[in-house]
N, C-alpha and C positions, 0 to 999 in steps of 0.2 A: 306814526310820524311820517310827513311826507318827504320827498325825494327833493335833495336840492344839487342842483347843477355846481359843477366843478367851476372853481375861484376862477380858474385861467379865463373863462368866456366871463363870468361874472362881475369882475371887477378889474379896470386896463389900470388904473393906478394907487398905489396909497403914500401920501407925504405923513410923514411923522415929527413932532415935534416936542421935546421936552423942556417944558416953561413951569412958572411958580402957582400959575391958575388962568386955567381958560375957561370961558361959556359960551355955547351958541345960541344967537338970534337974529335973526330972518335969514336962516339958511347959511351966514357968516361964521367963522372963527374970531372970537374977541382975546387977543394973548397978553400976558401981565408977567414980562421977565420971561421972555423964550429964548430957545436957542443954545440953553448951555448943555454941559457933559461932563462938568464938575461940580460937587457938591458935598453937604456936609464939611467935616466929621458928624455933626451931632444929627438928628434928624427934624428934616425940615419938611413942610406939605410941598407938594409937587402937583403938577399937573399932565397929563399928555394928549398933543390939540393931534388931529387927525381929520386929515381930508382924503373921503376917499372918491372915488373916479369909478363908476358902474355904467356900464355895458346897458345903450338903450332899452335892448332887449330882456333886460334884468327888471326893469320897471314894473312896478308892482309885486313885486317878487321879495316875500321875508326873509334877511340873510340874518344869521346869528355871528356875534363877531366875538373873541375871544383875547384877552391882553393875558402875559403871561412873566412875570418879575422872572430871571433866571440869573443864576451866577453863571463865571465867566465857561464854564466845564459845560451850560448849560443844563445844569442840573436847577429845578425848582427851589426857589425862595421861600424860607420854610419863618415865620413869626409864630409867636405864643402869642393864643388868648386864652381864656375861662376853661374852652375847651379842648385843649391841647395847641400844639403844633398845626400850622394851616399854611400852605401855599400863598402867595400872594397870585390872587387872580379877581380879574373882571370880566363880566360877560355882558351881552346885551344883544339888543337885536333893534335894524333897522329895515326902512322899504321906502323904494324912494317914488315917485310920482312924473313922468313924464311931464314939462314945463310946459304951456303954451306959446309958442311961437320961436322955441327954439326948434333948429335942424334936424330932417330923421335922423338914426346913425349919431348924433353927440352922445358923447359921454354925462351922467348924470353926476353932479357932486353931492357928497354927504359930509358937511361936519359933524366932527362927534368931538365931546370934551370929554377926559376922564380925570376928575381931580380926585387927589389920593391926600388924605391927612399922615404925619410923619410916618416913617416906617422905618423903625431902627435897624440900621445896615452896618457893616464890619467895615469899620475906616479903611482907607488903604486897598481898597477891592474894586473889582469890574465888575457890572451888571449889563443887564439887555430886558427890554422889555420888549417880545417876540408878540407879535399880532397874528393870529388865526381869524380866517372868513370862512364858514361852512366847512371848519375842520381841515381846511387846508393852507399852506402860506404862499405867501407873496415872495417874488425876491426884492430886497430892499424895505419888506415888512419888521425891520427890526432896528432900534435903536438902543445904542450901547451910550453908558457912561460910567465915572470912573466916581469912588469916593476918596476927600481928601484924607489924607493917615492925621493921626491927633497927634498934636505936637508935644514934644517929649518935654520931661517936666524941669525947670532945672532947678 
């Protein structure tokens, strides 16, 4: 495995954003229902759009990036499938390409979409969906929202 350089020189910024479905194409964020931080009760798909900001000298360079469901304790978000109990996580890996005729020294952008089909969550509760690049964070890499509580019956 080779050696990747620490987040702080590697990436100057990450915007995060939690909408109902994003896609990228031609290098764009396309968002459909962004911006909120409440949802449910029942489970709904989501999306989370992400722009991130890499360090000219990062160019060319494979970064692995990491999304991570946490409750409010920051403990890992734990669903049942087939196979037991599983975290909620997304992984992947980007490399970005120096632009022609932009500035030495710019900043490179990367959108990335990560759409998620529903994920049954405990009404009434706080989550965060913490982002890791090359095993390390960002500050500000983290986006918190809340679930609505199900309404009592009468």
């Amino acid at each position: 495995m080779g050696s990747r350089k620490s987040i702080t020189s590697a990436v100057v910024n990450v915007t995060m954003l939690l909408c109902d479905a994003a896609q990228v194409a031609d290098g764009k964020l396309y968002i459909l229902g962004g911006g909120w931080s409440i949802t449910g009760p029942d489970p709904v798909p989501s999306a989370v759009a992400l722009k991130i900001e890499v360090d000219w000298h990062e160019a060319d360079v494979a970064h692995h990036w990491e999304l991570f469901l946490e409750d409010a304790d920051g403990r890992p978000v734990l669903v049942e499938t087939p196979d037991g109990s599983h975290p909620v996580e997304v992984r992947g890996e980007f490399t970005v390409a120096k632009p022609p005729g932009i500035p030495e020294g710019s900043p490179i952008d990367v959108a990335l979409a990560v759409n998620l089909g529903p994920i049954p969550l405990e009404p009434g509760t706080r989550y965060s969906w913490r982002l890791m690049i090359d095993g390390n964070s960002l500050p500000g890499a983290a986006l918190g929202f809340t679930t609505r509580p199900r309404p009592e019956s009468t």
